[in-house]
Structure formats: C-alpha cells, structure tokens
C-alpha positions as CSV (number, residue, x, y, z in Angstrom):
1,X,181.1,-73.2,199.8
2,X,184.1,-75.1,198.3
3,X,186.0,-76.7,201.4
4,X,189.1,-78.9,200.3
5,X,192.8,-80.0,201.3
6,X,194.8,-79.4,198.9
7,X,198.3,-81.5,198.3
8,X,200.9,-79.7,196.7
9,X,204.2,-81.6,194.8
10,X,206.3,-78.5,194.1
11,X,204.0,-75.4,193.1
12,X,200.9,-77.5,191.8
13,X,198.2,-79.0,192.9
14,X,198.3,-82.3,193.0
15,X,195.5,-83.8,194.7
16,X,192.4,-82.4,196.3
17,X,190.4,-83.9,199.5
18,X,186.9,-82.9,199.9
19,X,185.8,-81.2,203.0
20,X,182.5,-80.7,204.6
21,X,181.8,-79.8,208.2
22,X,179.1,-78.7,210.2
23,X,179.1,-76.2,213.2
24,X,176.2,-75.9,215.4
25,X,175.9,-73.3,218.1
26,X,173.5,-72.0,220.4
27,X,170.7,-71.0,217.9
28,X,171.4,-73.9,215.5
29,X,173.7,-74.5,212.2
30,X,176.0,-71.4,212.4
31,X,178.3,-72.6,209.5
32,X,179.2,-75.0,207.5
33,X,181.7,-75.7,204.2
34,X,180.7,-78.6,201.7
35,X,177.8,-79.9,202.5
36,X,176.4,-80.1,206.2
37,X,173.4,-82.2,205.0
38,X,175.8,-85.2,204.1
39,X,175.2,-88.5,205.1
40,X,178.1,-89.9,207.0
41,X,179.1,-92.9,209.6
42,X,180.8,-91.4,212.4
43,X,182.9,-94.3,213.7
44,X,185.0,-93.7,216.3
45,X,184.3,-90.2,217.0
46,X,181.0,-91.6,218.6
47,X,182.0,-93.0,221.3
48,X,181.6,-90.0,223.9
49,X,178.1,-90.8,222.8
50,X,178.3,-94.8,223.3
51,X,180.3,-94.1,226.8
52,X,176.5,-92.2,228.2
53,X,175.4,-95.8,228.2
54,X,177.9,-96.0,231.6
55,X,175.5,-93.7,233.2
56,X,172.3,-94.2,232.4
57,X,172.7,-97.5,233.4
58,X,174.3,-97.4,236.5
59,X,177.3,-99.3,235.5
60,X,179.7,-96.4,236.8
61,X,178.2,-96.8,240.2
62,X,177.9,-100.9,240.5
63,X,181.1,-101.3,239.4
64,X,183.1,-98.2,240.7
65,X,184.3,-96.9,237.4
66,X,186.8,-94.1,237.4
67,X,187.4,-91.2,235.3
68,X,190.1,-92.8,234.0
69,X,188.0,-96.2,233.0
70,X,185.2,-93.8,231.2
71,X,188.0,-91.7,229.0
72,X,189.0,-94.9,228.4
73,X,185.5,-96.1,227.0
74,X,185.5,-93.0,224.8
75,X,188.9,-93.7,223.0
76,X,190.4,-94.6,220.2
77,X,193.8,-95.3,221.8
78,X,197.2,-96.0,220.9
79,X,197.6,-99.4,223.0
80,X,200.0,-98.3,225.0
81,X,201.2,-100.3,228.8
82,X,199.2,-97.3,230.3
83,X,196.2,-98.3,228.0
84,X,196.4,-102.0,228.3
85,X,196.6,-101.5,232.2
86,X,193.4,-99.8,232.3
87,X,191.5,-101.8,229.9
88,X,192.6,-104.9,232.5
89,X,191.3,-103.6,235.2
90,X,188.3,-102.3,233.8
91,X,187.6,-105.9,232.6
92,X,188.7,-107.3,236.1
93,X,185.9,-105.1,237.9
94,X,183.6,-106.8,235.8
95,X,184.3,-110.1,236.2
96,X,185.3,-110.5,232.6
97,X,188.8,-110.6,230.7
98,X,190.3,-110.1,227.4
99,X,188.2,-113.0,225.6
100,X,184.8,-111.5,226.2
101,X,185.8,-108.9,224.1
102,X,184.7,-108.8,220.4
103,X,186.5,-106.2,218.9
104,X,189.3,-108.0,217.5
105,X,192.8,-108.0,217.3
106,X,195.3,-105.3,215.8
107,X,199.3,-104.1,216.5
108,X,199.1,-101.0,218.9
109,X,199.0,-97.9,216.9
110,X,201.9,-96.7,219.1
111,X,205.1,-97.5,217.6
112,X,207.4,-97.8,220.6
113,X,204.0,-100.0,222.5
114,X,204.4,-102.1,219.0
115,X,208.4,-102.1,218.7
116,X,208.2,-103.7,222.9
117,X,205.7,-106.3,222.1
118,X,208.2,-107.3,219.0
119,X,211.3,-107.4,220.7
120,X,209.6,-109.3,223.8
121,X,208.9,-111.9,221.0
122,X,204.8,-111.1,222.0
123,X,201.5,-111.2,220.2
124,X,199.1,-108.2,220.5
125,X,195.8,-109.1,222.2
126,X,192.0,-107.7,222.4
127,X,193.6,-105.1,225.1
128,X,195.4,-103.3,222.3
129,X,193.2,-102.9,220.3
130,X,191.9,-99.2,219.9
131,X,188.6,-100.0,220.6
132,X,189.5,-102.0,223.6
133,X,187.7,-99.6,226.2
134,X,184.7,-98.7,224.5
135,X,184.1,-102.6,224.6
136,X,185.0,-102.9,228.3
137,X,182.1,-99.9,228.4
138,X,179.6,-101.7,226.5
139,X,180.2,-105.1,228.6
140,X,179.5,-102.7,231.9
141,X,176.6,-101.5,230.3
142,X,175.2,-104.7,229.5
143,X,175.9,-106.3,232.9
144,X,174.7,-103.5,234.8
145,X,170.9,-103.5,232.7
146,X,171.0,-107.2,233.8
147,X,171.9,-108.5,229.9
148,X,173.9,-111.2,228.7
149,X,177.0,-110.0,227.5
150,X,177.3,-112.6,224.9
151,X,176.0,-110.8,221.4
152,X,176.5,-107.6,223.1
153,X,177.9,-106.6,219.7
154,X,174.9,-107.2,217.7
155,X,172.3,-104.4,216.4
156,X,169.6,-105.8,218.8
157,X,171.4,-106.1,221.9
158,X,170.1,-103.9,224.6
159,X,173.0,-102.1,225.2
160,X,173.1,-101.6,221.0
161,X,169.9,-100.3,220.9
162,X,170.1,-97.8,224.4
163,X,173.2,-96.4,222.1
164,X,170.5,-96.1,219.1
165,X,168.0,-93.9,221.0
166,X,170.8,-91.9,223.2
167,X,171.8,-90.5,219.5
168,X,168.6,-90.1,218.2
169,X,167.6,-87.9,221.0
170,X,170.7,-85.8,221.0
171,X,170.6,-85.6,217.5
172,X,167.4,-85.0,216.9
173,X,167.4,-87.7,214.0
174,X,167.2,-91.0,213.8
175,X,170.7,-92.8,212.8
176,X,171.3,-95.3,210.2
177,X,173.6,-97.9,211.2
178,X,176.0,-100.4,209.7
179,X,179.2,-102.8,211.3
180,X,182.1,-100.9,211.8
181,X,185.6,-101.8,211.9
182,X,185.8,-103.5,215.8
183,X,182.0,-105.3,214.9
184,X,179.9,-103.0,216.9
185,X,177.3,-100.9,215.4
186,X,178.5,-97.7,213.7
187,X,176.0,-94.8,213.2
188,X,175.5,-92.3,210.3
189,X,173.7,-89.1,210.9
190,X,174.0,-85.5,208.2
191,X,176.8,-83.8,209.3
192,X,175.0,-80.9,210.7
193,X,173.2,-83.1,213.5
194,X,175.5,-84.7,214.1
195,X,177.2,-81.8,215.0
196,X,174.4,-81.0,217.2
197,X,175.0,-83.6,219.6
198,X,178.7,-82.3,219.9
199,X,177.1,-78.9,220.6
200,X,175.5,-80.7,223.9
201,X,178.8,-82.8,224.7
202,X,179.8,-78.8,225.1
203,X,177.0,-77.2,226.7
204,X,175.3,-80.2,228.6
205,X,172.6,-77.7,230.4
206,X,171.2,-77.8,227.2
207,X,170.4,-81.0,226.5
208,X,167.3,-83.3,227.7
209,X,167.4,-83.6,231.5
210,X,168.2,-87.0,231.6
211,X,171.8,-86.5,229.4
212,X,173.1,-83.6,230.9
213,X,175.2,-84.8,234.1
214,X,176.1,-88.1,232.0
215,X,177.4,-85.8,229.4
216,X,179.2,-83.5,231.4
217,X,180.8,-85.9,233.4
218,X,182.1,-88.0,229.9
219,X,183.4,-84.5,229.2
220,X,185.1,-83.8,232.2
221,X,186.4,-87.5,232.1
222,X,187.6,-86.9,228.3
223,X,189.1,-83.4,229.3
224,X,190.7,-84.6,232.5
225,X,192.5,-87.7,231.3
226,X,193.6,-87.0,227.2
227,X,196.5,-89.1,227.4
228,X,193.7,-92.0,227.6
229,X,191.4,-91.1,225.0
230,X,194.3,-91.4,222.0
231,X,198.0,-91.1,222.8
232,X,201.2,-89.2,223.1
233,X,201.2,-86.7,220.2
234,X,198.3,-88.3,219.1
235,X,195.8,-85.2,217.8
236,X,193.3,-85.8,220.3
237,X,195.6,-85.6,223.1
238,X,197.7,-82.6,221.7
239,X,194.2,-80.3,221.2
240,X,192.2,-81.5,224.5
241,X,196.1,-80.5,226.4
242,X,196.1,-77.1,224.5
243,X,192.5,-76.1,224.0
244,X,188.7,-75.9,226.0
245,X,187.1,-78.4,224.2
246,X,186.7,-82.1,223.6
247,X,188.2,-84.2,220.2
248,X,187.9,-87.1,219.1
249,X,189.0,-88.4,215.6
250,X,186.8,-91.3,213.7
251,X,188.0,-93.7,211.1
252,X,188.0,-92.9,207.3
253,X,188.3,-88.6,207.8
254,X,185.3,-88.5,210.2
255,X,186.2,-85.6,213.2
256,X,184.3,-84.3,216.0
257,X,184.7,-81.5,218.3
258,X,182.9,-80.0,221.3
259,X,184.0,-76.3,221.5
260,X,183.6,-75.7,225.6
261,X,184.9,-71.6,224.5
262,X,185.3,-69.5,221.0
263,X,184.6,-66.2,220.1
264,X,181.0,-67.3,218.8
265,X,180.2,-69.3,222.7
266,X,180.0,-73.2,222.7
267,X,179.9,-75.2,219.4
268,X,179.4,-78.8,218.2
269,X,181.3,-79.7,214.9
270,X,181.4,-82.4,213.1
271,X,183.7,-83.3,209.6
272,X,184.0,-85.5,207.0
273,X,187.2,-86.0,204.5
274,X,185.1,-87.5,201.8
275,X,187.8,-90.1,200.5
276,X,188.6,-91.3,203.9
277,X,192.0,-89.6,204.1
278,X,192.7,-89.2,207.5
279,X,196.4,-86.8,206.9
280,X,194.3,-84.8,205.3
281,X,191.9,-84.5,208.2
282,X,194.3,-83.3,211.0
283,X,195.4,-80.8,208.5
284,X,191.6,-79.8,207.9
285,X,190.8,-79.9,211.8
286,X,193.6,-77.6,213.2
287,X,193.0,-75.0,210.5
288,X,189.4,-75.1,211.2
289,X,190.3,-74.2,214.6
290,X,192.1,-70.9,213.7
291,X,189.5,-70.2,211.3
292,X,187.2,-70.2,214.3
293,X,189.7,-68.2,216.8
294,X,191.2,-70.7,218.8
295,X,195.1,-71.4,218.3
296,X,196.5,-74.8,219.4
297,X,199.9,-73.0,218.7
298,X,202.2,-75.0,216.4
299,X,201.5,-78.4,215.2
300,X,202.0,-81.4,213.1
301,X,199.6,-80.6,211.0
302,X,200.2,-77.2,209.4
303,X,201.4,-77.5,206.2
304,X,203.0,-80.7,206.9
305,X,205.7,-81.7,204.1
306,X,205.5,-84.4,201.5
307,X,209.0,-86.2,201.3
308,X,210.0,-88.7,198.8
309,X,211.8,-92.0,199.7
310,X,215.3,-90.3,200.1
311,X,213.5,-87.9,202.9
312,X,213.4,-84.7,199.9
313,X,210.7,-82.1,200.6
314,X,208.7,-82.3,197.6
315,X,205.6,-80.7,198.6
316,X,203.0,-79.6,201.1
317,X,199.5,-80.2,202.4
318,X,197.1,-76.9,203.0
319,X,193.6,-76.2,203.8
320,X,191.4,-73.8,202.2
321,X,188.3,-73.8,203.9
322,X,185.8,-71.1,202.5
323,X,182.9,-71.1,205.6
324,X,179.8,-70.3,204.5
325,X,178.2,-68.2,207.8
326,X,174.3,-68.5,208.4
C-alpha cells in the first residue's frame, strides 16, 4: 500500500517522499507500507547491532565498560561536552586516543556544542564526530579478540566481519555491505529482516542463545542513558524519554525501532524514506507510532511548518501511511 510524506505549500501538494517500512512481530511480518522486500543500507541505525560485538567479545568486562560507554557505542550523537567526555574516557580505558580513530572529522551536530567550539577559536576533532563511540566500541572489540586495531575499519577485519555474522544471524539473511559515511562497513538487508532483528533488540528471549543477554543489556544501556545515544531534543532522545522502546535514526531516511510494548506485543520496524530525506522521516516515524497505538504526545514532527526566508508559514509536512496488515 501507498506509504508517502506529503509536503504541502498552501493547499497543494508539492512534493511527495516515498515510504516503506516493515514491522515484524512475534509470528513474523505483521505489516508493512511500500515495500518491505526493499533493499536498503541501514547506516547508523545499526549500531545497537555493531555495539553486540562489546559482549561477545569480552571487551565490556576487560576493560570495565559502563552503560554509559555502550549507549555511547550505539549512537549517533550530537557531540556535545557530555559526549566528548565519554568518548575520552572510553578511548583512555583502552589505551588509545582520538587519533586511532577513523571515522573522520565533522562540526558537532549540536548547535550550542558547535557555536562553543567557534567562539573558543577551536577546531572539532575525531571525539565530535557522531560516530565517535561506535568507533571507541569497535577498537574494544578488536583489542579484546586480541586484533590489531590498525585497519579495524576495513571489510576483513575481525571485528568487521563478527559485525557481518552477528546480522546475518539475527536477520536471518546474509547483508550486503558497502563504506558508509565514517569509513566503516555499512550493511543492507530487505526492510522486513531487517526489521526482524529490531524485533529481537525488543524481545531478546527470542533470539539465539548466544545474543540474548548481549542484546538486552544494549537495550537497557540504550533505554537507560538516551541523552547519549543522540542529543537534547534530538528524536531518539525525545521517543526513548517518552516511550517503551528503543530508536535509533540512520543516515539518508533509514529508521529503526524496537517496540518493548503496543497493542499488538513487541515489534521490530525498520523504514526507509526513499530519497534520503531525513525531515521527512521524523514526520513518518512519530505518525507511525500513533498508527500503531503509542503516543509520544506532542512533537516536532507533526505537521511541522514550511516557512519562507521572512519566517511566513507557507505550508506543511503530513504523513499518510496506508498499512497493509498480514
């Protein structure tokens, strides 16, 4: 069924994003809109699944992780002080610093972290970068199954492939895989498996013995600590604070969610904005969630306006999300 965002300028339509989603529960796919068989990469919005690596390595115990350190490896932060601080010390229990990582600068996606670093006449470093944590992870990882860490980015690193096979198995397929933005692999699965491993990240007794503490304790970590895993009125943040479940956005208008409660049990979803947008993405996610009887009260994201350059409201973005129920 048709699944779209729709961006109004006045009455009319003016542009249309393409929507499709997967949700999996208990006895498999219970819905879907656009197509749940699509192909996608799920940037960012795997790393609850990369962050596993922490524990079935061992690295959490060698190195005395805390929550706090492994909803940091599952983010896709704002770069905050609060996020820089524990991406430092994350490094500093391994050893390591700043330059081992190989994700890259950017400017903090916060704009008061990015107005402070400009006024104090400072450069951003690996630390604020998003992905900062995820790589701090990855180095654990890699350390703790007795790797080098150099080339711990690459496809055929241990650590690369352990994050290969822990999606596979949760998925039930095996994942394509290209470079994403911060130059570690980045995995593509159908939407509708994909959205089966979100289904365990809610309902860990359910998945192969081996993955069930490691994901419920990346879940608790993610749930416990959602100021870590994006930001102050990031969307993340706002639905984890609001709602029983996990979020976490991905780049280019990927989404997934782990439902712990709704009116149909536990759920795994997983969505894809087909151009990219990712405005039109929070605007997709938080209706989904109404559709599917949970209310994150009011947001950002419903109907938010269009204004022109003199601040006019000229129009409106707004789901319609036709499900299609198996």
């Amino acid at each position: 069924m048709n699944a779209f965002v729709h961006v109004y300028r006045g009455e009319l339509v003016e542009n249309r994003h393409r929507v499709s989603l997967a949700i999996v529960g208990q006895e498999g796919l219970l819905a879907y809109g656009g197509n749940p068989a699509l192909l996608a990469y799920m940037r960012s919005s795997a790393k609850p699944f990369q962050a596993l690596a922490l524990f079935l390595t061992g690295a959490v115990e060698r190195f005395g992780l805390t929550e706090e350190e492994v909803a940091l490896a599952t983010a896709s932060h704002d770069g905050t002080p609060q996020h820089v601080a524990v991406a430092a010390r994350f490094l500093e229990k391994l050893g390591l610093g700043p330059e081992h990582l190989a994700c890259g600068v950017h400017p903090p996606f916060s704009r008061e972290a990015r107005r402070a670093l400009e006024e104090a006449g400072l450069s951003p470093t690996p630390l604020h970068h998003n992905c900062s944590g995820k790589h701090a992870g990855m180095l654990a990882a890699a350390l703790a199954m007795g790797a080098p860490v150099e080339g711990y980015e690459r496809p055929d690193h241990p650590v690369q492939r352990l994050n290969q096979k822990t999606l596979l198995e949760l998925s039930g397929t095996q994942p394509a895989h290209a470079t994403d933005g911060c130059s570690v692999p980045t995995f593509a699965l159908p939407l509708a498996r994909a959205a089966r491993a979100f289904h365990l990240l809610a309902r860990p007794e359910a998945a192969p013995e081996v993955y069930r503490e490691p994901l419920l304790r990346v879940q608790k970590a993610m749930r416990r600590h959602p100021e870590l895993v994006a930001g102050p009125g990031s969307i993340d943040t706002l639905l984890m604070e609001r709602l029983p479940l996990v979020a976490k956005r991905g780049a280019d208008g990927y989404y997934g969610l782990a439902l712990l409660e709704s009116p149909h049990g536990p759920l795994g979803v997983a969505l894809k904005v087909e151009d990219g947008s990712s405005q039109a993405r929070e605007v997709a996610v938080v209706a989904l969630l109404r559709l599917l009887g949970l209310d994150p009260g009011p947001t950002p994201w419903d109907r938010p306006e269009v204004r022109n350059h003199r601040g006019l409201r000229v129009g409106h973005l707004e789901a319609q999300l036709d499900l299609t129920w198996v």
